[in-house]
N, C-alpha and C positions, 0 to 999 in steps of 0.2 A: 498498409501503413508500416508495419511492422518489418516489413521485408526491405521498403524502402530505406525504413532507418538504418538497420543493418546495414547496406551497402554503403549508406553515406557514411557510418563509424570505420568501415573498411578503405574509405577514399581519402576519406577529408577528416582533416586535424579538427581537435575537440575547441568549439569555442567556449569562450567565458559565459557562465550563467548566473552570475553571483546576483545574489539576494539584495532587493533596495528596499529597506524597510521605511524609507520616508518616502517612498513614493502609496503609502498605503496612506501616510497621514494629508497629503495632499487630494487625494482619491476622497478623501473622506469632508475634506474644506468643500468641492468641488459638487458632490454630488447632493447636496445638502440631506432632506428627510428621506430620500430614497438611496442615502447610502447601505443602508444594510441589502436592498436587494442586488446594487451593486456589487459587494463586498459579497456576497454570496453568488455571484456569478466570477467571481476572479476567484474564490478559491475552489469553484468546481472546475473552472479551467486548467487550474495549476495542480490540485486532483487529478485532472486527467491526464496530463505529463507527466507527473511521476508515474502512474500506472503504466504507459508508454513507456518509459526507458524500460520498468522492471520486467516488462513482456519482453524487450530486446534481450535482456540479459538472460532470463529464461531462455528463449530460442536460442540462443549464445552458446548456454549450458548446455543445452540437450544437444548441439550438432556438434561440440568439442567431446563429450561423451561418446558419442555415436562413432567419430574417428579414434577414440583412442581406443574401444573396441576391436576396428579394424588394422590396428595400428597391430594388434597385440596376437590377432587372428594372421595380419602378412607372417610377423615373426613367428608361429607356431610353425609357418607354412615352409621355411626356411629350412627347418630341419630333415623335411622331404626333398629340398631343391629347390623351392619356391610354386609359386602355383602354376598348374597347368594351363591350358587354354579355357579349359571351362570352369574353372576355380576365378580367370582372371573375369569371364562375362559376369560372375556373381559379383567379384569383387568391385566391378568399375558401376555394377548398376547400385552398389552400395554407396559408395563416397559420391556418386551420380545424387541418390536421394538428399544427401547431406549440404554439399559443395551446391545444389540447386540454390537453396535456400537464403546463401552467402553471395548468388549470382556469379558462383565460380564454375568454369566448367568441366566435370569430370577429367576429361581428357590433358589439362593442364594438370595432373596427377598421377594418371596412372598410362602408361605406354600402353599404346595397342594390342588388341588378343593376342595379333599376331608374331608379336615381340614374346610371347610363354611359348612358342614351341620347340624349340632348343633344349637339351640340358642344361648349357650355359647357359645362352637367355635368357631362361626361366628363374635363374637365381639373379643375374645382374638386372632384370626388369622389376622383379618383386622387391630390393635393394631399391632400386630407383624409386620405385611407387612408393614402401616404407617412409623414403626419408621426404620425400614431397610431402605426404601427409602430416610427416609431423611437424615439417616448416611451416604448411596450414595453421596447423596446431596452435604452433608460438604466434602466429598471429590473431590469431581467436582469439588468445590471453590478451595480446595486446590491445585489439579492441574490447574483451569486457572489461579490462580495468580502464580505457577510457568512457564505458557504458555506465560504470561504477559511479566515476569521476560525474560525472552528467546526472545522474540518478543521488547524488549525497547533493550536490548543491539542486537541485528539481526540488527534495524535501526539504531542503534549507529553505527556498521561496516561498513554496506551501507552509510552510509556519510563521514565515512572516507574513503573509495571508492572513491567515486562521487569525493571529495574535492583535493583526487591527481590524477582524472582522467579532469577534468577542465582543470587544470596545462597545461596536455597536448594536451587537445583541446585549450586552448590560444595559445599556440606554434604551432599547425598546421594551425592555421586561419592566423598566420606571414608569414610561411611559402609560405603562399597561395598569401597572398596577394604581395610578393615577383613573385610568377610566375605569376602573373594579373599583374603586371609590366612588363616583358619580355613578355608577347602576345601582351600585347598594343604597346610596341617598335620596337615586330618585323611585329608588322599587320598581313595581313589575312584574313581569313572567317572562320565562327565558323560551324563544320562537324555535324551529327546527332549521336546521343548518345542514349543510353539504360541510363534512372535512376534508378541511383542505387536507394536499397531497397524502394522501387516508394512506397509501402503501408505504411510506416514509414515517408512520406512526404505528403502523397495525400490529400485532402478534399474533400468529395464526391466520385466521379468518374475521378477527374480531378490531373495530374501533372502538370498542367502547369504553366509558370511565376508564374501568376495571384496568383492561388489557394494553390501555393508553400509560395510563400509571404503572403499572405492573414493569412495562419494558422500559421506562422511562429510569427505574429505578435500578433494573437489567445492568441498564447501559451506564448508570453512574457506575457501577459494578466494573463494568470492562473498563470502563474510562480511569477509573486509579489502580484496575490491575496492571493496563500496558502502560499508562502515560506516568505510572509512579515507579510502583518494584521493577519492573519488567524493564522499561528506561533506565533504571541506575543500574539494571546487572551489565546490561549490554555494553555501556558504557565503559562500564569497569572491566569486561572481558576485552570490550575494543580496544582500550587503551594498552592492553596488557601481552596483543595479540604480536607484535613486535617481536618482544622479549623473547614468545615462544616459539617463532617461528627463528628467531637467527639462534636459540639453542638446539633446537633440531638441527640446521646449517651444521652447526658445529658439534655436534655429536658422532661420536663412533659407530660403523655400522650397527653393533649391539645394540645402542644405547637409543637409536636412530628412531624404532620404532614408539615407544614407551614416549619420546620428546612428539611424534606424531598424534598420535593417543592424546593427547597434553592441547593440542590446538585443535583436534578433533572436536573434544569435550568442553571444550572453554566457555560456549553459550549453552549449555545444556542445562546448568541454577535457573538463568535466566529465562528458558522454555519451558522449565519446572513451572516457575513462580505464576504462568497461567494455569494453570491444569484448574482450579479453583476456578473459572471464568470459562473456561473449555465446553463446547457446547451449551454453555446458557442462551437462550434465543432474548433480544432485545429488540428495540423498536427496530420495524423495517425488518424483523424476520433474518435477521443476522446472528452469526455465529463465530466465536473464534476457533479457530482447528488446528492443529498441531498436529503435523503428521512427517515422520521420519526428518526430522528436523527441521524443519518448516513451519512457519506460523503465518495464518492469512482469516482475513475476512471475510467470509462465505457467506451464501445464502443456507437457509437454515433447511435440512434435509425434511423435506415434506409438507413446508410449510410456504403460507405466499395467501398473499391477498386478493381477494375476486370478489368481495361481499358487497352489500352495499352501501356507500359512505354517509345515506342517512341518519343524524342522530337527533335528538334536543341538544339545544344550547348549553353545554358547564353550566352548570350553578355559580355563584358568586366562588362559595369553598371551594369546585372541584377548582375554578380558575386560579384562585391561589394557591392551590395544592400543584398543578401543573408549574408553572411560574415558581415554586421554591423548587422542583428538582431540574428545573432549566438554569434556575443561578446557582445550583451544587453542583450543577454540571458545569458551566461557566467559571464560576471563578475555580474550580479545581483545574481546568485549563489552561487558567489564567497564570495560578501560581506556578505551574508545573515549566513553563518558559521557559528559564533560566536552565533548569537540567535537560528539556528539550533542546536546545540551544549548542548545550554541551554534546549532548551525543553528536550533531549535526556536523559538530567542529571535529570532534573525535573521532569520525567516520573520514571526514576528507582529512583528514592530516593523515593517520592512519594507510589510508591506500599509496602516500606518497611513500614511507615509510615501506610499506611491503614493499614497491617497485623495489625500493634501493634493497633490501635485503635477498630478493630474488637474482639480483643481477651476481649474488656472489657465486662462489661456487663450494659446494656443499663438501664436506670433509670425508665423506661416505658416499658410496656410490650415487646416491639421488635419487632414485628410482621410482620413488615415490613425491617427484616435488611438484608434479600437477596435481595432484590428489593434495598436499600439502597447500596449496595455492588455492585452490579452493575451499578447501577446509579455511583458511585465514581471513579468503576475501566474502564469508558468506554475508548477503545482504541479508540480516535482519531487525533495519531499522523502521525496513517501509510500512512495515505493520502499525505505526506507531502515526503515518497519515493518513493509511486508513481508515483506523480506527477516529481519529481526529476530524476528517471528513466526514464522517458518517453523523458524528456526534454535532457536527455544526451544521447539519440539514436536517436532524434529526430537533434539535433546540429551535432551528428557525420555524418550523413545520406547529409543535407546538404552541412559537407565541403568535403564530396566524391562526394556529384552531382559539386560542384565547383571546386574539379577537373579532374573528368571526363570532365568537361566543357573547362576546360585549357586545358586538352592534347588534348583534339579533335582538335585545330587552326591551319592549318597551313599554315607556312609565302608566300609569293608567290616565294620565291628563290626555297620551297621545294616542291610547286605545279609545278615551269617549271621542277624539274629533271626527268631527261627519254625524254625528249624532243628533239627529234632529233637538234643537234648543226649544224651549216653551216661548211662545209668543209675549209682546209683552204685555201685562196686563191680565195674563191666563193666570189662573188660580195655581199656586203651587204646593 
């Protein structure tokens, strides 16, 4: 899938993916009581595209790395003459591994071995190969900021998702709490139950109360580390990522690097402000990781569920104790919108924005304006659907163990039926 996409970012122009937030409200007319499992199957779809672009743009990264490597290995090679015949076999089975990936072929890059065995040759071939790579290069760019473009609006959707699929986890958590009214009225004993989707609730090895609450509690934790602080820092670096990047443009050689440094470190407060949430394990065995600047949703090193999903039924308590950290996790979701919203817009305006200041040309040699270009364009919004997705299967799961947990009760009128009745007329 991955590979595929790749090519078609490399053929074909980016279409339109923009976000229709009323067609979530029509979805929801439509599907009437089983809107919520609806609405739960579109946002794990739209979940799953955004993860899709953001693997494209990862493999994106790693084979435009990989060339400017070789880009830098041709040049070293230049000051011997350029490379030999068996410098060039190493060389072409390199950008071979790379240019694979892209469905380009080696040899539209670099001249045959047998073009290095000249003095001459050897330098006007590795000259040739050099600069093919790096036209490669610029096109790589070109398709990850159209991958970019594709992946900021993917998350734009996915939150218009999420935002009408809340809606309808607020209304099944009424609902519920409606029938934890009629259990407790009509009494009982609570039966033993199968948990539902048990892995999507576990911690460790364990469903139980304890560890069911425990991550439940975890996960409001991440849920207003990334969806609160962590959303406004980004925001305020994205927006600001412009400015720093066309002062660097315009800086002095001297001054060149110190203004690089500057867009380097721009979201690094904002990678800060998880370290507090940083490997805590939440429902589902999840973890946030931060690693050389990066932040992603993992599974939890060590940890993962195989136990058995047998349990008893909630208590009336544990049922509303579940049920209030589903609506603290809900409506913090809920409110959080409008700044979700903003990063979304601030990320695609933003990439337009770098286009146009990349097109200048820098006042200082340059030398550094791919390393720059990356540094400006890092994706780290997608963390923030992640985590969002997780948290919206993570609430559904719970108001299906809460009522799985309600139907199991029953009252003692419906434990005596089948109970042989006294005849009438029998002495009682």
């Amino acid at each position: 899938m991955a590979r595929a996409l790749l090519k078609q970012y490399l053929v074909a122009s980016l279409e339109s993916d923009e976000p229709n937030p009323e067609e979530v409200e029509e979805v929801e007319e439509e599907s009437g009581v089983e809107s919520l499992e609806y609405a739960t199957l579109e946002v794990e779809e739209a979940g799953e595209e955004v993860e899709e672009v953001m693997q494209d743009i990862e493999d994106l990264e790693e084979v435009e790395e990989g060339l400017e490597a070789i880009v830098a290995d041709l040049e070293a090679s230049l000051e011997q003459g350029g490379l030999d015949p068996v410098a060039a076999v190493f060389a072409t089975h390199a950008i071979s591994a790379y240019t694979a990936r892209l469905g380009v072929e080696s040899a539209d890059l670099i001249p045959s071995v047998e073009s290095f065995g000249g003095d001459t040759t050897r330098t006007v071939s590795t000259e040739s190969a050099m600069d093919k790579v790096k036209d490669t290069i610029k096109k790589i760019w070109a398709t990850i900021k159209a991958a970019m473009e594709k992946a900021a609006k993917a998350i734009a959707d996915f939150f218009a998702k999420i935002f009408g699929g809340v809606k309808k986890l607020e209304a099944r958590s009424k609902a519920l709490k409606a029938k934890i009214a009629e259990v407790k009225k009509a009494g009982g004993k609570a039966g033993d139950i199968k948990v539902p989707n048990a892995a999507t609730l576990a911690v460790g090895d364990k469903v139980d109360v304890k560890s069911i609450t425990d991550g439940l509690t975890a996960l409001n934790d991440t849920v207003k580390a990334v969806a609160g602080g962590y959303t406004d820092e980004v925001t305020k670096a994205t927006e600001s990522m412009p400015g720093l990047v066309a002062a660097w443009m315009g800086a002095s050689e001297e001054e060149a690097p110190a203004k690089k440094e500057a867009v380097d470190k721009a979201y690094d407060s904002a990678l800060a402000s998880l370290e507090k949430v940083s490997g805590e394990v939440v429902s589902g065995n999840k973890t946030i990781a931060v690693k050389e600047g990066k932040v992603s949703l993992e599974a939890a090193e060590g940890k993962g569920f195989t136990g058995d999903a047998s349990m008893t039924a909630l208590s009336t308590a544990e049922m509303e104790s579940v049920l209030k950290a589903v609506d603290e996790l809900v409506d913090y979701m809920g409110k959080r919108k409008a700044a979700i919203d903003k990063l979304s817009k601030a990320r695609q305006e933003v990439i337009k924005k770098l286009d146009a200041e990349f097109k200048k040309e820098p006042k200082h040699p340059g030398k550094d304006v791919n390393a720059v270009m990356k540094g400006a364009q890092k994706e780290v919004s997608a963390i923030t659907s992640s985590v969002a997705g997780h948290a919206f299967s993570v609430a559904r799961s719970a108001l299906a163990l809460v009522e799985v947990s309600a139907n199991s009760y029953k009252a003692e009128d419906d434990k005596k039926e089948g109970e042989e009745k006294p005849a009438e007329g029998d002495d009682k």
